[in-house]
N, C-alpha and C positions, 0 to 999 in steps of 0.2 A: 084689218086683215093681215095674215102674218103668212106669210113666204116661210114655207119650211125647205132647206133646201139638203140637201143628203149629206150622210158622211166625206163622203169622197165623190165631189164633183171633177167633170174634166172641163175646164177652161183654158183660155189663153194665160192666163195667171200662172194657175196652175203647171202650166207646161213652161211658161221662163222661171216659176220660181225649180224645177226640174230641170232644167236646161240649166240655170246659174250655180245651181249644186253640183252637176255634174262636173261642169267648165270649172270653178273651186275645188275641186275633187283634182282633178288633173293638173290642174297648178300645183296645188300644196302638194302633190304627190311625185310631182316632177321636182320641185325646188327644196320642200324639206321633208318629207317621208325619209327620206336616203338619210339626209343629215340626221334626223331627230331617229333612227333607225341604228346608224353609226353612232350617236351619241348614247343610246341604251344600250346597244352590242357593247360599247367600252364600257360603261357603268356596271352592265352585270357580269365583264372581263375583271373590272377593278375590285368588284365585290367579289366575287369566286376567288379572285387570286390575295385576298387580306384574308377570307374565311380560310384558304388554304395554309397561306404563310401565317396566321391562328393559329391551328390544327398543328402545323410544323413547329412552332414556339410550344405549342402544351407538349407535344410527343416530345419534344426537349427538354421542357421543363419536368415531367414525369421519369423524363429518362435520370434527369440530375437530381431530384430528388429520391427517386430511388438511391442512384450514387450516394447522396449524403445519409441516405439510411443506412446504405450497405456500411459507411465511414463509421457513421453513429453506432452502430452494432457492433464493428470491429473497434471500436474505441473503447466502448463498454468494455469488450469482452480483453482487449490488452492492460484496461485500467485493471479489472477483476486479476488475470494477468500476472500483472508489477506487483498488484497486490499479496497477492498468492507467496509470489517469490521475497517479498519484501519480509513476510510474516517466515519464509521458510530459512528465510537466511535470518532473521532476528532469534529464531529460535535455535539456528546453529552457532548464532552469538553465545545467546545463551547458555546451553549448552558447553561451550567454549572454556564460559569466563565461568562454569559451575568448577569444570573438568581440573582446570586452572585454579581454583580456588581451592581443591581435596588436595591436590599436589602440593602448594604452599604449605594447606594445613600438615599433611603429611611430613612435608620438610622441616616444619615446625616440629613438630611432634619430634622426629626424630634427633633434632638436633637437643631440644629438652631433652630428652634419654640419654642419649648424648653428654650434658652438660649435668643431672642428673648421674649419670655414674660417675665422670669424672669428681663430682662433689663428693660421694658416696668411695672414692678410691683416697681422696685427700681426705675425709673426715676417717677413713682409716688408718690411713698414713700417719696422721696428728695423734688417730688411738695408740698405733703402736708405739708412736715416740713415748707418748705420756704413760702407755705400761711400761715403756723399757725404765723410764724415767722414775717410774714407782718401785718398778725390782729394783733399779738402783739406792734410791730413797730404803726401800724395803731392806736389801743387802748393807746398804750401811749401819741401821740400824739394828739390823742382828749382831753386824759386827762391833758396832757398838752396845748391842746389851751382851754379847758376849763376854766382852772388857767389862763389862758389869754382872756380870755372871746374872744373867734376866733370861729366861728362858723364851727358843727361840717360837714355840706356838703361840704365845701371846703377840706376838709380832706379827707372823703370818696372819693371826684370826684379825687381827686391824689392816691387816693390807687387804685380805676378802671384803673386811664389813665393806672398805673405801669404794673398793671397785664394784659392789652390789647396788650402792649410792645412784642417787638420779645422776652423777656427774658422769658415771662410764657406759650411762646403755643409750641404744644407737635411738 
């Protein structure tokens, strides 16, 4: 024979194992609910305020890396910059030492011209001496074939042939 007995009977069990829960209830509620209450209040004070000061380190650190973008892009853009001017001033080098180098030649140039005629005014100088030196030669010689009774165009025509000669043209 088998005693069925129901889900929820009311006994005297029944009512001190309810009466001992309750009395459990109000101790632990009295002695550490508060405590273990304050202990979760600060836990999810200390986690709120680290998630926060989180949140405060990225908006910092998003803030400084932006800065260092903004660095990095003005960096870029003064290296592009230096560069710029680097290449603008090489080529007024340039330019410079081109300007400077026609004017040498120039000075060159001229002073050959220069040095060029004064040659061209001496290798005339030297021509007139050596005609006057040949009329002389020349006048002697008529005067001496005069004394020789030698007539004086055959003289002359040797004094032309000489001066027609590779030795008198410039």
């Amino acid at each position: 024979m088998e005693v069925y007995s129901g889900l929820i009977e009311l006994n005297w069990t029944s009512l001190m194992v309810l009466a001992n829960i309750v009395i459990l209830y109000l101790i632990l509620k009295h002695f550490f609910f508060e405590k273990i209450h304050n202990f979760m209040q600060n836990r999810q004070d200390a986690v709120r305020d680290a998630i926060d000061s989180a949140e405060a380190i990225n908006r910092k650190a998003d803030a400084k890396m932006e800065n260092y973008n903004k660095r990095i892009a003005n960096a870029e853009a003064e290296g592009r910059d230096i560069v710029r001017q680097a290449k603008v001033k090489a080529d007024a080098q340039a330019a410079e030492i081109v300007e400077e180098a026609r004017k040498q030649a120039g000075e060159i140039i001229v002073k050959a011209e220069k040095t060029i005629e004064r040659e061209r005014e001496k290798a005339t100088e030297e021509m007139r001496h050596e005609i006057a030196a040949l009329a002389i030669l020349a006048a002697e010689k008529i005067v001496e074939h005069e004394i020789q009774n030698i007539g004086q165009e055959t003289i002359i025509d040797e004094v032309i042939r000489k001066a027609r000669s590779d030795q008198w043209q410039n």
